[in-house]
Structures are given as C-alpha cells and as structure tokens.
C-alpha positions as CSV (number, residue, x, y, z in Angstrom):
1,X,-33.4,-40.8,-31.7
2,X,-33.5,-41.7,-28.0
3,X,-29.4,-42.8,-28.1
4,X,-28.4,-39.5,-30.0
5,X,-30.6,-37.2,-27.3
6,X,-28.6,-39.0,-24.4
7,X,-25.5,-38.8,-26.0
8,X,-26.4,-34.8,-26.1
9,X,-27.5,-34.6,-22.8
10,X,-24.0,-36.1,-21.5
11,X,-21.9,-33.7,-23.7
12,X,-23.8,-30.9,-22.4
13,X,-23.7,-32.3,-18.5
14,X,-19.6,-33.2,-19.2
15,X,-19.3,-29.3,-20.3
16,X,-21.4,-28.2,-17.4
17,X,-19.3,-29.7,-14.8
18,X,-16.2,-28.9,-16.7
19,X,-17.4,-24.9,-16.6
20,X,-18.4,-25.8,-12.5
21,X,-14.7,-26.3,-11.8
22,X,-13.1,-23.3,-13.2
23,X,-13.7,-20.5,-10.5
24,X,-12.9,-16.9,-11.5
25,X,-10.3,-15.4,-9.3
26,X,-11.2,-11.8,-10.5
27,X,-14.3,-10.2,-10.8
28,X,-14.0,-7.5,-13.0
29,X,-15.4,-5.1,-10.1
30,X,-13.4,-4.8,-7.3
31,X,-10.5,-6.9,-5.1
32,X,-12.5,-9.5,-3.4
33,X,-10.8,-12.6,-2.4
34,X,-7.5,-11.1,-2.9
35,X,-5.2,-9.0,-0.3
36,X,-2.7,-6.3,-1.1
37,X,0.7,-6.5,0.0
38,X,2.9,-3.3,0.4
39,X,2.1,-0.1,-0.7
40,X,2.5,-0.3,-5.0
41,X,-1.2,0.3,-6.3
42,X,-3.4,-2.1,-7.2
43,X,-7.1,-1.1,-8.5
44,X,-9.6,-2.2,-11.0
45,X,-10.0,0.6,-14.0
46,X,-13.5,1.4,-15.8
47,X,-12.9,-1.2,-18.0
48,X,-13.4,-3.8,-15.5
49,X,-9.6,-4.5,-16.1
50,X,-7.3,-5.2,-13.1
51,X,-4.0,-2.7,-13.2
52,X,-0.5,-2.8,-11.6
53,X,1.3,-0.4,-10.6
54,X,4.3,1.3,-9.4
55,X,3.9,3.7,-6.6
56,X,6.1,6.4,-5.4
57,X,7.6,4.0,-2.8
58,X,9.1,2.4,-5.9
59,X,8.9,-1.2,-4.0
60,X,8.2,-4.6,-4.5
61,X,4.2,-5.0,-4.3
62,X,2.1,-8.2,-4.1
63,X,-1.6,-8.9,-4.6
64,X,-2.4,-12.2,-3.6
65,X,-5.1,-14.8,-3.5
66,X,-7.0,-15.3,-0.1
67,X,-7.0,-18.9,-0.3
68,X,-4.4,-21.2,-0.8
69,X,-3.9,-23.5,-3.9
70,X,-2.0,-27.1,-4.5
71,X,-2.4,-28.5,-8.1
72,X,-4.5,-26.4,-10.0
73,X,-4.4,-24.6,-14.1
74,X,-4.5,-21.2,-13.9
75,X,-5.7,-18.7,-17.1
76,X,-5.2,-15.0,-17.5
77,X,-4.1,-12.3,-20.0
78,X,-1.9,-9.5,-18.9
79,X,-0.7,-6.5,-21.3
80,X,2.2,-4.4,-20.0
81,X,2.7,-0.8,-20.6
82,X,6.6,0.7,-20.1
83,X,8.4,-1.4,-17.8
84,X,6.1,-4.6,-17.2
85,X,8.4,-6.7,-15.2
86,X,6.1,-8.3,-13.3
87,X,4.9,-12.1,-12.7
88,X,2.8,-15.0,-11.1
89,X,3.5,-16.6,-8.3
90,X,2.8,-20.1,-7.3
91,X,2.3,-21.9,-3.9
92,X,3.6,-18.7,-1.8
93,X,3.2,-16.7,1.2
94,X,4.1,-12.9,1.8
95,X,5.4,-11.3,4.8
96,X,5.6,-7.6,4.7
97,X,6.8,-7.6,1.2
98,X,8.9,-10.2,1.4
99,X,7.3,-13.1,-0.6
100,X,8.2,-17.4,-0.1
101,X,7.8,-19.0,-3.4
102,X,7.8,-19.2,-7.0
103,X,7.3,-17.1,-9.9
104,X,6.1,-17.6,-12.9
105,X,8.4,-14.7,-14.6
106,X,5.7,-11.6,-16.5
107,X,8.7,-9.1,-18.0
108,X,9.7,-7.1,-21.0
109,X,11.1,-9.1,-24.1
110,X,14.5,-10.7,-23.5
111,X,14.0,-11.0,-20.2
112,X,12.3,-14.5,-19.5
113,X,8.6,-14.4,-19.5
114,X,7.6,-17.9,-18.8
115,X,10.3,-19.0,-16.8
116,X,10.4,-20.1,-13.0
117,X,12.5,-17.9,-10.1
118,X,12.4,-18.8,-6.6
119,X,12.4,-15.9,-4.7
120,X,14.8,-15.4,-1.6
121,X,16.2,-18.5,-2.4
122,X,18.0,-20.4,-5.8
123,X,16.9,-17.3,-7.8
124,X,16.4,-19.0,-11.5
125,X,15.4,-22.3,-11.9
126,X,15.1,-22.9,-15.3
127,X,14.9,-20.1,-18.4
128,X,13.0,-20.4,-21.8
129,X,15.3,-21.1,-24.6
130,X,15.5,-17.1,-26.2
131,X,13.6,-18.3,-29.1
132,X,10.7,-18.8,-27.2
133,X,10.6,-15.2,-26.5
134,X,8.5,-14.7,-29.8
135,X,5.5,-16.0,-28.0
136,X,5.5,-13.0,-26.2
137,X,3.7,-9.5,-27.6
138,X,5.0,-6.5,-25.5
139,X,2.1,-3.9,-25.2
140,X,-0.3,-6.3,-26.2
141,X,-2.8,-8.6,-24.7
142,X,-1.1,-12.0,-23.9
143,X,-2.4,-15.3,-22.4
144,X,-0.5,-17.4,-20.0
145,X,-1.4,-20.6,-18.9
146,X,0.5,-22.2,-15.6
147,X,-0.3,-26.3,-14.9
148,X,1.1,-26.5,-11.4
149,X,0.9,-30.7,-10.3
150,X,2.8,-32.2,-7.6
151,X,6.6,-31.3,-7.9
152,X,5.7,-30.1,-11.7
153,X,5.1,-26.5,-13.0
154,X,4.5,-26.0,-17.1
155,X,4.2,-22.8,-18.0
156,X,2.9,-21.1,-21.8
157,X,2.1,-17.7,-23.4
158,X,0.3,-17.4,-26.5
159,X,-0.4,-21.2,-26.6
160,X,3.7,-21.8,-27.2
161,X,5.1,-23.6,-24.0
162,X,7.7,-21.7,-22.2
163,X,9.5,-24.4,-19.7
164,X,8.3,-27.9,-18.1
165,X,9.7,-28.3,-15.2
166,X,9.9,-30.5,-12.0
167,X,11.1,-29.7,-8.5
168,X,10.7,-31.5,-5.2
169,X,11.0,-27.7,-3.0
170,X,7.9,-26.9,-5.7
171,X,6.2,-29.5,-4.7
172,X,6.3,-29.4,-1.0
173,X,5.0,-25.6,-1.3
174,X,1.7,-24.3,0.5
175,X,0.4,-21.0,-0.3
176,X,-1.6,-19.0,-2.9
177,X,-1.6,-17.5,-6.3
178,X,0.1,-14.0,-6.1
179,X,0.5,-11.3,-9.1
180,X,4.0,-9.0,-8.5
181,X,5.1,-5.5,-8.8
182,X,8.9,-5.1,-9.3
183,X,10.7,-2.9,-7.8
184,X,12.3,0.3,-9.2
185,X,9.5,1.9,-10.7
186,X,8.0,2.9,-13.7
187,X,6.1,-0.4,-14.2
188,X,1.9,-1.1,-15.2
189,X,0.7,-3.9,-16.1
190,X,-3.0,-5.0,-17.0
191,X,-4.6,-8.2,-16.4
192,X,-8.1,-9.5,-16.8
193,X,-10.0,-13.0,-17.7
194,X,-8.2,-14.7,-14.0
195,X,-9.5,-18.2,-14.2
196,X,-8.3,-21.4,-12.1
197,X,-9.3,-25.0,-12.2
198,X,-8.5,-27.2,-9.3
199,X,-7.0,-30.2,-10.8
C-alpha cells in the first residue's frame, strides 16, 4: 500500500513540475509581455481570443514576445478568416517593421503553412511536401506545434508534421517569439491557448 501511494505521489509531483515549465505567453485579457510593432491592429476580443489584423496602412505588422527565447516548444491554435497569411516567428528581432529571423509560415491553403522563411534574407528554406497541406483546416481552429533546439526547427499542425529541419544561421539566432501580419490587406487571424516550454 505504502509503495503504490509513493509511486502516486511521484506521478502527480512529475506532472506538477511538467505543468511548472509551460508558461502561458497570452492571457486571454490583454497584451502583457508582448509589444506591437507597426501600426496593423492587434487586440484581444470578448472572447478572450487574441485577433490580427489588417489596418488601413495595409503593412507588415508584428506582435512580439518581450523576452527572448533559445530552445523552447511552443503551443497555440490560430483560425484565419479571409486572407490569413500570417505566421510565427522564431529567434527574431524587429526594427520598425522590418523583422530579423524566421517564420514559421500561418497562410491560406496551398500556400505553405508549416514551412520555414527567413525573412530579409534566403526567403524559403524548406516547404512541406503539398500533401501535407491537408493538415491544415482554413476557417477553423488549428493547432501548431514549433520544437525549436539548437540549429533544429520541427514544425506540425493538427498533430501531422510539416518540415524537420536543421540550420546553423537558425541556430546562432537571438530574439523572441513574434506573431505576423502580412502585408496587402484584408487579412484576420485568431489565436488563443499561447503556451511555451523552455526546453
């Protein structure tokens, strides 16, 4: 009795540390912890759900993560609505609008979700082969996953992995976790349930 309590009490003490490291990025309330960069809108709705979207500037818009992150796993969902090109960027910085990095590619089918661009620089580093695109639910609620260790990004969306990929430039990277508006316009997306683990 006294060996199947303490075996208990250590599943429960593994999950509790487990649950310690995740830390939620968004709050469901408001923008804290995160800066907005340019002048697209970005604003939490009544449902507690974060939204993107265009402005009449029709720019590029950024909202990123105060802090900065190495190796970590982050968690979200996003749903886009019309024109959700969008995405998640990795190790970056922003100046004006002008972002330093890697993204994690959020867009309308056929165009890539799930695979890795490098912005103001090689532009596509590796694409998911077209049939992943099925993973993908356009106007629904989706879940991505991005593993980011050392020089090693993997990247999934409805559980289905979208690339593995590894890339010294990656892995030299400083910076934080940033979600994008595209430019041109016409483009909302939602996300909510922002959850990263420091690996």
């Amino acid at each position: 009795m006294k060996k199947i309590f303490l075996v208990a009490l250590l599943a429960v003490t593994v999950q509790f540390v487990f649950a310690q490291k995740k830390e939620k990025l968004f709050n469901g309330k408001d923008l804290s912890g995160w800066t907005v960069y340019g002048t697209e809108k970005w604003y939490v709705d009544g449902d507690g759900l974060l939204v993107s979207e265009s402005g009449p500037d029709k720019g590029y818009g950024y909202l990123g993560t105060t802090a900065d992150y190495g190796d970590f796993e982050v968690e979200l969902e996003f749903k886009q609505e019309a024109n959700g090109n969008s995405g998640v960027f990795i190790r970056s910085t922003v100046d004006g609008t002008k972002v330093s990095g890697w993204q994690v590619e959020v867009a309308p089918p056929g165009n890539d979700t799930g695979g890795i661009y490098e912005s103001y620089g090689r532009g596509w580093l590796i694409k998911p082969d077209p049939e992943k695109d099925k993973a993908l639910k356009f106007g629904e609620w989706n879940k991505m996953k991005i593993v980011v260790k050392g020089d090693r990004v993997t990247s999934y969306v409805n559980g289905v992995e979208m690339v593995n990929y590894a890339d010294e430039k990656i892995g030299a990277g400083k910076g934080g976790v940033l979600l994008q508006i595209h430019d041109g316009g016409g483009i909302k997306v939602y996300w909510r349930n922002i959850v990263l683990k420091k690996l």
